[in-house]
N, C-alpha and C positions, 0 to 999 in steps of 0.2 A: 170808521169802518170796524167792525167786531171781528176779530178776529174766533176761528172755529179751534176747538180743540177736538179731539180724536177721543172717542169712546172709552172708558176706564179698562185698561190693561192693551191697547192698540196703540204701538208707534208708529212713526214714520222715520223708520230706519234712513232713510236717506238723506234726513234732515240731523237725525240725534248720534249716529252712530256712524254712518260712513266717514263724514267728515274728516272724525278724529282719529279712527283710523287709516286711512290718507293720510292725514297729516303723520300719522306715527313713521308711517313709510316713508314718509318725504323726507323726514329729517339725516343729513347728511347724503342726499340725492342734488344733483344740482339743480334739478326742477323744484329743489324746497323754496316757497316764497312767506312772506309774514302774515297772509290769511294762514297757510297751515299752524304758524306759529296761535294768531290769532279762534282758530278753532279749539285746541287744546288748552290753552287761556280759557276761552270761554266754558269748557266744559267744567274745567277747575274752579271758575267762578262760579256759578250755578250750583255744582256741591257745596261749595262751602257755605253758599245762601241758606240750603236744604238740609243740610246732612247735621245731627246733633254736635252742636263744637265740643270736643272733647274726644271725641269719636274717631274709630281708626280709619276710617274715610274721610272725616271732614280732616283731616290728619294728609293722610296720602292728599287729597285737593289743595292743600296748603303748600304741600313739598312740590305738588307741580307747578303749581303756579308759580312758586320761587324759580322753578329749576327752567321756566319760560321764560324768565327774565335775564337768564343768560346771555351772554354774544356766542357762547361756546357750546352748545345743546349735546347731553351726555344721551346719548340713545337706551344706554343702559342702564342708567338713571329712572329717565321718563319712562321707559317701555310698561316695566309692574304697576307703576303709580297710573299714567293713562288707563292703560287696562283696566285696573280695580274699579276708578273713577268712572269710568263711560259702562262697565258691567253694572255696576250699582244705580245710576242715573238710568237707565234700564228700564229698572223696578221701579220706579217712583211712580207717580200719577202723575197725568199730563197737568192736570189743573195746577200741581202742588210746582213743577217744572215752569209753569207758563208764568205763574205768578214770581217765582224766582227771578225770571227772564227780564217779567213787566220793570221790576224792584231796579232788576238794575239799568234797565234804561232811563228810567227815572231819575235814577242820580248822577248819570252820564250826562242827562238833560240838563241839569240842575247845576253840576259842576264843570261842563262844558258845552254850553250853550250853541258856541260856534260851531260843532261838529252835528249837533242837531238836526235830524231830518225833517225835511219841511212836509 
């Protein structure tokens, strides 16, 4: 099945950007669960695919991603770094985004087979 991408400069906010902020709110709410965890992950993944390494974004995506691997989630840690991350992931082009996305299913594929959707 071919998946559709959305016209150059058109999101679907609901898919790229609610998510993560949701999950910003979640964090230290007792209704936080590890998809919220797992959306902010992802967004940080996705920049660091995209974003020039070296870069004070692919930078911020790197600190969050660490700072998701926590047991103990600093809200005021995360809060700047998400932000910047999901503003900037924004800007990008769906195609440049989708292909990031593909990338890393692929290697999820690749190196967890088991988890794999059929």
């Amino acid at each position: 099945m071919k998946q559709k991408i959305l016209p150059l400069g058109i999101k679907n906010r609901t898919k790229t950007e609610l998510p993560a902020l949701i999950a910003l709110e979640a964090i230290g709410q007792p209704w936080f669960c590890e998809s919220h965890r797992s959306d902010l992950l992802s967004i940080a993944m996705v920049v660091q695919m995209i974003a020039s390494e070296g870069s004070d974004i692919h930078f911020a995506a790197c600190e969050l991603a660490y700072l998701m691997e926590s047991s103990h989630l600093q809200i005021d840690e995360i809060r700047p770094r998400a932000i910047a991350v999901n503003a900037w992931l924004q800007l990008q082009p769906n195609g440049r985004i989708q292909q990031a996305i593909d990338k890393l299913l692929r290697w999820e594929a690749r190196n967890h087979p088991q988890l794999a959707c059929a």
